[in-house]
C-alpha positions, 0 to 999 in steps of 0.5 A: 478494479474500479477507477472511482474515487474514493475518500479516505482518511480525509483524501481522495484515492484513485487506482492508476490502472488496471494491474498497477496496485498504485493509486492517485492520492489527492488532497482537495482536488491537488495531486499529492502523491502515488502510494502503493496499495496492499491488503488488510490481510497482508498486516502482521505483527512481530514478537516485538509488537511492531507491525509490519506488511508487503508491499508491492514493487513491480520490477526488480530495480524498483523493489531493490530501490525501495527496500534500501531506502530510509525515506518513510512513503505512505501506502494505502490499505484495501480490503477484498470483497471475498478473500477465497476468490482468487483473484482477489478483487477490491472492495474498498480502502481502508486506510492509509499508513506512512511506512518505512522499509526495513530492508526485507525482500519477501520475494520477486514483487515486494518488500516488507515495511514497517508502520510509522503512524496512521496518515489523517 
């Protein structure tokens, strides 16, 4: 995990830490925000077209939270550098989406959310 900033969609991202899978979005030089970050992989579309992905909640007050709330957040996409290594290792942003939890608990570290729109 590099802590280098990189520029995205006309931001910059930070990673927070080491084992945080958050980064630090700023917006010329002024913090906006902390987005969860999540794979390129992680990206699936439903039967209906709509597409959806894990997202990272590192306690499970925090995963619970989140999945119940109807507040749209942004999250940022990465892409690894090998995708058979294991552990993964970062390469680069992708993207950044804003989303919404739709309620789904996949399991002890993340929720489900659904894409609103590209963030640009």
């Amino acid at each position: 995990m590099s802590f280098i900033p990189y520029a995205v969609n006309g931001y910059t991202l930070q990673f927070t830490g080491r084992k945080t899978w958050t980064a630090k979005r700023t917006y010329r030089g002024r913090e906006i925000d902390i987005v969860p970050c999540t794979w390129t992989r992680d990206i699936k579309t439903d039967e209906e077209g709509r597409f959806s992905f894990n997202v990272s909640a590192p306690t499970e007050k925090k995963r619970i939270g989140k999945a119940a709330n109807p507040k749209p957040f942004v999250v940022a996409i990465m892409e690894a550098k090998n995708w058979q290594t294991r552990p993964l290792s970062f390469k680069r942003f992708v993207t950044l989406y804003e989303v919404r939890a739709n309620g789904r608990v996949l399991g002890p570290h993340s929720i489900e959310a659904d894409i609103l729109r590209s963030v640009s």
